[in-house]
NUMIDO-526516 format. One record per residue (C-alpha): residue in three letters; x, y, z. Coordinates in steps of 0.001 Angstrom, whole numbers, plus 500000, padded with zeros to 6 digits. Each point is the difference from the previous one (the first is absolute). Layout:
BEGIN
{'Ala',{X,Y,Z}}
...
***
This chain:
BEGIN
{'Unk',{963381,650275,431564}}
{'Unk',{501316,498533,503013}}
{'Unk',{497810,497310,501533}}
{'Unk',{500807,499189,503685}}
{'Unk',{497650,497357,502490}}
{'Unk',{499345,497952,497634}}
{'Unk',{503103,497011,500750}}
{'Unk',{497331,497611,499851}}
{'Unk',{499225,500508,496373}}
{'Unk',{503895,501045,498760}}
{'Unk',{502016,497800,501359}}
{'Unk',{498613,496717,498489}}
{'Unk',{500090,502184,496340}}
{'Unk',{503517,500285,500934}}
{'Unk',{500576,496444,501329}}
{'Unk',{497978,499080,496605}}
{'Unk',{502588,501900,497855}}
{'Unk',{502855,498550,502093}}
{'Unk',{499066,496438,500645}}
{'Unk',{500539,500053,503214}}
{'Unk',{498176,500607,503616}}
{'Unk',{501594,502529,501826}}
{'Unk',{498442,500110,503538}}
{'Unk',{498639,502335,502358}}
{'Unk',{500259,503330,498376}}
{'Unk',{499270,503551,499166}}
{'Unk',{499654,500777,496614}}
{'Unk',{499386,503267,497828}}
{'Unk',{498838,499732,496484}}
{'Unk',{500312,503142,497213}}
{'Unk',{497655,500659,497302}}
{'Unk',{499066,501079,496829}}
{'Unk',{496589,500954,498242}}
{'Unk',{500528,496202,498652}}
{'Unk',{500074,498870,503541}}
{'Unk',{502626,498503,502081}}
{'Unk',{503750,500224,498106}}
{'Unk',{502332,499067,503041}}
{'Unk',{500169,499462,504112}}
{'Unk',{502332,499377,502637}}
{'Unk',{499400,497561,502771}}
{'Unk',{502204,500597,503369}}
{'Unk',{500935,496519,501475}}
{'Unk',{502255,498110,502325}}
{'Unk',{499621,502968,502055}}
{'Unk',{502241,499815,503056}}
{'Unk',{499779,502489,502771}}
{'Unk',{502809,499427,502143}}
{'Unk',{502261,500814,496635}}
{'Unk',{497224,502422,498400}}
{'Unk',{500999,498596,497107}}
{'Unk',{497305,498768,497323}}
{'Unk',{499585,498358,496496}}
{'Unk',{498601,501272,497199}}
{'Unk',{498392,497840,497112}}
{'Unk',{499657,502464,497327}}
{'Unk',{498007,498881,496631}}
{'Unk',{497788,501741,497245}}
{'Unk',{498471,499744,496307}}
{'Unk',{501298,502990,498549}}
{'Unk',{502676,502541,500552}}
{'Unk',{497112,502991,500565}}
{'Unk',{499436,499349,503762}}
{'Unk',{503886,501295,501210}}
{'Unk',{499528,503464,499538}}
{'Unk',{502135,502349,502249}}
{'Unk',{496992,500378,502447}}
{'Unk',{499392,496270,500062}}
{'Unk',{503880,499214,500675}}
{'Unk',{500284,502798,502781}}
{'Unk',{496579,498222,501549}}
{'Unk',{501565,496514,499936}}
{'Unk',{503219,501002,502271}}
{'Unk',{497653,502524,501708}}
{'Unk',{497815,497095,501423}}
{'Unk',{502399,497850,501650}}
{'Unk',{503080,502740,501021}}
{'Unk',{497430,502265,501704}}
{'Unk',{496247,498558,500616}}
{'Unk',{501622,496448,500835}}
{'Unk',{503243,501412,501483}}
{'Unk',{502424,497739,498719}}
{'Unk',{503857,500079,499286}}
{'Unk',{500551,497340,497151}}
{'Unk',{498407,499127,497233}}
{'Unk',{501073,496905,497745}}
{'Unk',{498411,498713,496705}}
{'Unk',{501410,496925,498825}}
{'Unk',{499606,499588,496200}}
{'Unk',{500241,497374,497181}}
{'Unk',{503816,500025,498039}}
{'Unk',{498082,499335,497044}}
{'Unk',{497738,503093,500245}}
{'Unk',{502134,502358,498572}}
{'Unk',{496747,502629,500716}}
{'Unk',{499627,499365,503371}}
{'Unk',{504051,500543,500373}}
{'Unk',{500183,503232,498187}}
{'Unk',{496873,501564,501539}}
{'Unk',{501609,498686,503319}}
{'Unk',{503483,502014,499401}}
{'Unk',{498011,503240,498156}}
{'Unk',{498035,500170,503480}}
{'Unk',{503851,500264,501861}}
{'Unk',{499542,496588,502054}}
{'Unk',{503688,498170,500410}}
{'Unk',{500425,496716,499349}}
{'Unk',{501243,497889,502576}}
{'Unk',{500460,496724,498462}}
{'Unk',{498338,496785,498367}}
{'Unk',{498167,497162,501309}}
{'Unk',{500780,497036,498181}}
{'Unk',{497223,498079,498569}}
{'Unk',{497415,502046,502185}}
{'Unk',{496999,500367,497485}}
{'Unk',{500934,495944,499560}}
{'Unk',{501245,500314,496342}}
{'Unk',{501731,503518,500336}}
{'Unk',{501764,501524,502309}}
{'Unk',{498490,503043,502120}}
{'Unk',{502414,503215,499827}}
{'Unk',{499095,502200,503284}}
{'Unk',{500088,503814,500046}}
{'Unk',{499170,502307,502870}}
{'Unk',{499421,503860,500996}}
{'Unk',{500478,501318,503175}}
{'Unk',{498338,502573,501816}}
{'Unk',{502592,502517,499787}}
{'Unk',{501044,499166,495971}}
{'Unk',{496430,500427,499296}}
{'Unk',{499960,503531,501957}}
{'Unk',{503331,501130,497409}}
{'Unk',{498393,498489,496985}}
{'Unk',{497736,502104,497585}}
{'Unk',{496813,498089,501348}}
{'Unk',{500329,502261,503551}}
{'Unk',{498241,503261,500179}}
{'Unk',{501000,500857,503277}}
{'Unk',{499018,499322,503671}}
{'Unk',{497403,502843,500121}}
{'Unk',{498400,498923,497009}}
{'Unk',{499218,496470,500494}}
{'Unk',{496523,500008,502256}}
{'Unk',{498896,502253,497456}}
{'Unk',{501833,497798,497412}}
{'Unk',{498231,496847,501644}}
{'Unk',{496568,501231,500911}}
{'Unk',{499559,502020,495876}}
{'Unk',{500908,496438,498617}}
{'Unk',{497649,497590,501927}}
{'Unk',{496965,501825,499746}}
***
């Protein structure tokens, strides 16, 4: 299930599983019958670049199902209309790294010391890699796409 205006509630569960604040945000959690397994939170949104973060973090692999991945490029490429989207992920979270390459975002390079006692590596998608990757279903089908998966 795909749980959307609620970014008052996910976001601090995903600051809380990332120890860190994040800022002004939009978030979008996915669930289970067990509740809540994962979010995203959209951050560090700038509109003059349409380019946004995205803080991804969850407590079990369940929540990225093929729906649920399509959903979290959905949001931002077409209901927030941006170009860029960056994550920026622990070098010592091997998960986080992998999931980060299986979903087809590049990397672009590492910030030294940026979580303070490792160093961040940064990966991004862009609009038009994300419309060529296997998460795209095509420019007629994603209103339908977007309004089926949000309720």
């Amino acid at each position: 299930m795909i749980i959307m205006g609620q970014d008052q509630t996910i976001a601090p569960w995903v600051e809380g599983l990332l120890g860190e604040k994040l800022g002004p945000s939009v978030a979008v959690g996915f669930a289970t019958q067990q509740g809540l397994q994962g979010a995203v939170v959209y951050h560090s949104y700038r509109e003059q670049y349409k380019s946004v973060e995205a803080s991804i973090a969850s407590i079990s692999p369940r929540w990225a199902t093929k729906e649920a991945i399509r959903f979290m490029f959905w949001l931002p490429f077409v209901n927030m209309g941006v170009e860029r989207i960056q994550t920026a992920v622990r070098k010592k979270n091997r998960h986080a790294v992998t999931f980060n390459r299986r979903l087809g975002l590049v990397y672009e390079g590492k910030g030294r010391k940026a979580f303070g006692d490792d160093d961040a590596l940064v990966y991004s998608i862009l609009k038009e890699e994300w419309k060529a990757s296997k998460w795209f279903i095509g420019d007629d089908n994603e209103q339908e796409f977007g309004q089926r998966a949000s309720g």
